[in-house]
C-alpha positions as MATLAB code, in Angstrom:
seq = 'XXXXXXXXXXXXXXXXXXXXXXXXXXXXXXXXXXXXXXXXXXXXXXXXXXXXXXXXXXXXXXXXXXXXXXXXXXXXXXXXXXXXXXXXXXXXXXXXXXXXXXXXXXXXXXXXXXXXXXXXXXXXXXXXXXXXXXXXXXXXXXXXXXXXXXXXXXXXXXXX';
ca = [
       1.517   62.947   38.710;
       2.456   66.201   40.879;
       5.187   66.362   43.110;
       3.501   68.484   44.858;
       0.790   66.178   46.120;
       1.054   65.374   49.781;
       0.978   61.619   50.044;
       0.463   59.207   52.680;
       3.144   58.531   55.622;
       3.648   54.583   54.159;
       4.902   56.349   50.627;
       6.868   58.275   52.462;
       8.913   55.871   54.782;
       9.607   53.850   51.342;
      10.637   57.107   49.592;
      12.906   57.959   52.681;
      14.035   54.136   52.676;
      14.946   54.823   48.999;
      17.081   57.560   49.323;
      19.282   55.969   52.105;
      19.498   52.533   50.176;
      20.212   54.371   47.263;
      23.385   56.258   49.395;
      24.414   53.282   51.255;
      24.775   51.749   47.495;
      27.186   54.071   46.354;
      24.565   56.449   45.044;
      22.303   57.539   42.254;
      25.013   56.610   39.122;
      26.186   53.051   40.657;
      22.304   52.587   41.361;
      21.087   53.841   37.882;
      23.881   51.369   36.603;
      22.582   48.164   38.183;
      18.963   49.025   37.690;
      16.235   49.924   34.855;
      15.804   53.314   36.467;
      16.753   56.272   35.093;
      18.693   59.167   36.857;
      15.607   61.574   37.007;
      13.072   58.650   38.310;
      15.206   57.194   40.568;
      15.505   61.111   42.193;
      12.036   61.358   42.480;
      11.235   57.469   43.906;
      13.721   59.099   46.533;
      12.184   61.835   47.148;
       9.307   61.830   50.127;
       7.197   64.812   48.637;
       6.521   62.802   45.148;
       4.127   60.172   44.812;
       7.004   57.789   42.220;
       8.516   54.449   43.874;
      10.160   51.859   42.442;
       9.644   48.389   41.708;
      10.096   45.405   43.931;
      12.697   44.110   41.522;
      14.867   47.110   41.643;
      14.119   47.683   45.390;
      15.657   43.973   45.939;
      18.481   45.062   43.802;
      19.670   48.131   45.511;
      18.990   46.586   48.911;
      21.164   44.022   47.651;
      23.974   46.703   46.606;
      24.253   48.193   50.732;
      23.508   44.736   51.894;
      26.648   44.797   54.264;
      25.893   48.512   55.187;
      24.087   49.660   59.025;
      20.100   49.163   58.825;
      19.834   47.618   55.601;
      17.966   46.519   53.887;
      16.302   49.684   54.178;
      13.333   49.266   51.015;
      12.609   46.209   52.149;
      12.812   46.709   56.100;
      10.625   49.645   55.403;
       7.904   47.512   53.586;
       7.964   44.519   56.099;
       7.206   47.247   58.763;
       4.513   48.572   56.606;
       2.569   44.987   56.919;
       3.619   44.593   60.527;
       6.605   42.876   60.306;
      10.311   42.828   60.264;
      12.990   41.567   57.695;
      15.207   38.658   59.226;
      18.440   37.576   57.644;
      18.909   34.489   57.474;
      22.514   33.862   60.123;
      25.345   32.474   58.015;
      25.743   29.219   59.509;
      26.564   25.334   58.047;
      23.351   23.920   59.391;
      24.248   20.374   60.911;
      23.641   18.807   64.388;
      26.785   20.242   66.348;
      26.165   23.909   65.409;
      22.458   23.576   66.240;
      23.632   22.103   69.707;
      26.597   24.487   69.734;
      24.188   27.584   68.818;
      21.196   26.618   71.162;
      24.239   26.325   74.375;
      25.265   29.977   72.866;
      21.754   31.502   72.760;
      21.335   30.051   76.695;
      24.136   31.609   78.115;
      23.412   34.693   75.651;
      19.585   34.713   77.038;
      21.003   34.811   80.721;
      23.267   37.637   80.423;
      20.247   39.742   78.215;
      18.007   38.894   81.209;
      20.648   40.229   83.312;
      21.078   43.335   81.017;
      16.879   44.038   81.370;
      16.691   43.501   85.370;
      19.745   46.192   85.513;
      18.188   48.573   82.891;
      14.835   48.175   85.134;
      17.004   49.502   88.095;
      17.948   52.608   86.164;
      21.502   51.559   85.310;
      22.214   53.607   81.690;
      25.461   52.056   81.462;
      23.668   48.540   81.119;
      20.616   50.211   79.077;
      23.561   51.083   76.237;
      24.515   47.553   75.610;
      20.633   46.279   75.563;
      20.367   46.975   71.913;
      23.632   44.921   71.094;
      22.369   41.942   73.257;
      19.264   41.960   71.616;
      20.697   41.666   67.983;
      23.136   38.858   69.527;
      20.171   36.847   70.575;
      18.295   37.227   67.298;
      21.241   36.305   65.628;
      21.606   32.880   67.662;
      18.043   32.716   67.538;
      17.781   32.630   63.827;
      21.023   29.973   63.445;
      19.076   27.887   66.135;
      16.402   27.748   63.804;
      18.310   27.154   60.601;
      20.223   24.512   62.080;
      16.826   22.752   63.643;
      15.593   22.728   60.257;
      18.316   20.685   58.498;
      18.605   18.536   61.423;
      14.854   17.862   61.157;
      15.027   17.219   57.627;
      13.677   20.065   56.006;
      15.398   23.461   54.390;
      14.333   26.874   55.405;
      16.399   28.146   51.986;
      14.705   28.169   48.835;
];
């Protein structure tokens, strides 16, 4: 296949998503290292103006390599957004009773002061608009423990 092909916008996001998973991994050799991709392919899955990507497997595994790293995953994020969706990480939390009660009191108080942060940010305050973002991820984070913790305490298990 040509790289010089234009090809669609989707291929592109994942070949862009690629490339910064790839650096937030520690690069192309610690990449090519923990995955069945060779130097040269691995370049070109990371490069938007070729049509190559890589497989789910190895897309898992260097996700899984900048896993504590800012916006990652980034292959994965990037093909959840493609289908309309978004990747959620599962909150590390012991699920049991008194954390779900303990989480839900949290993700109140939490919700109160985000409403607060949205009424301000709808009266033009930009100092309160800054820390929107960061009390949105707060509340998805005690979102997603109060629904861990729900599940154990109802009896199920939301791990596999």
């Amino acid at each position: 296949m040509g790289g010089g092909r234009d090809i669609m916008a989707g291929e592109r996001a994942l070949a862009l998503a690629t490339k910064r998973a790839v650096q937030s991994a520690g690069g192309l050799d610690m990449c090519v290292g923990e995955t069945r991709i060779g130097k040269a392919q691995l370049s070109r899955c990371s490069a938007p103006h070729e049509p190559d990507s890589i497989s789910i497997r190895d897309a898992v595994t260097i996700d899984a390599l900048a896993a504590d790293e800012e916006g990652a995953p980034h292959i994965i994020g990037a093909m959840a957004r493609q289908l309309g969706g978004t990747f959620v990480r599962w909150p590390d939390v012991a699920p049991s009773r008194d954390n779900l009660i303990r989480a839900a009191r949290e993700l109140a108080r939490e919700h109160g002061d985000a409403v607060t942060c949205v009424l301000s940010c709808a009266e033009g305050n930009a100092a309160e608009a800054a820390q929107l973002t960061l009390a949105e991820k707060e509340l998805q984070d005690l979102a997603d423990a109060v629904m861990v913790c729900l599940s154990v305490v109802r009896g199920g298990s939301c791990r596999s």
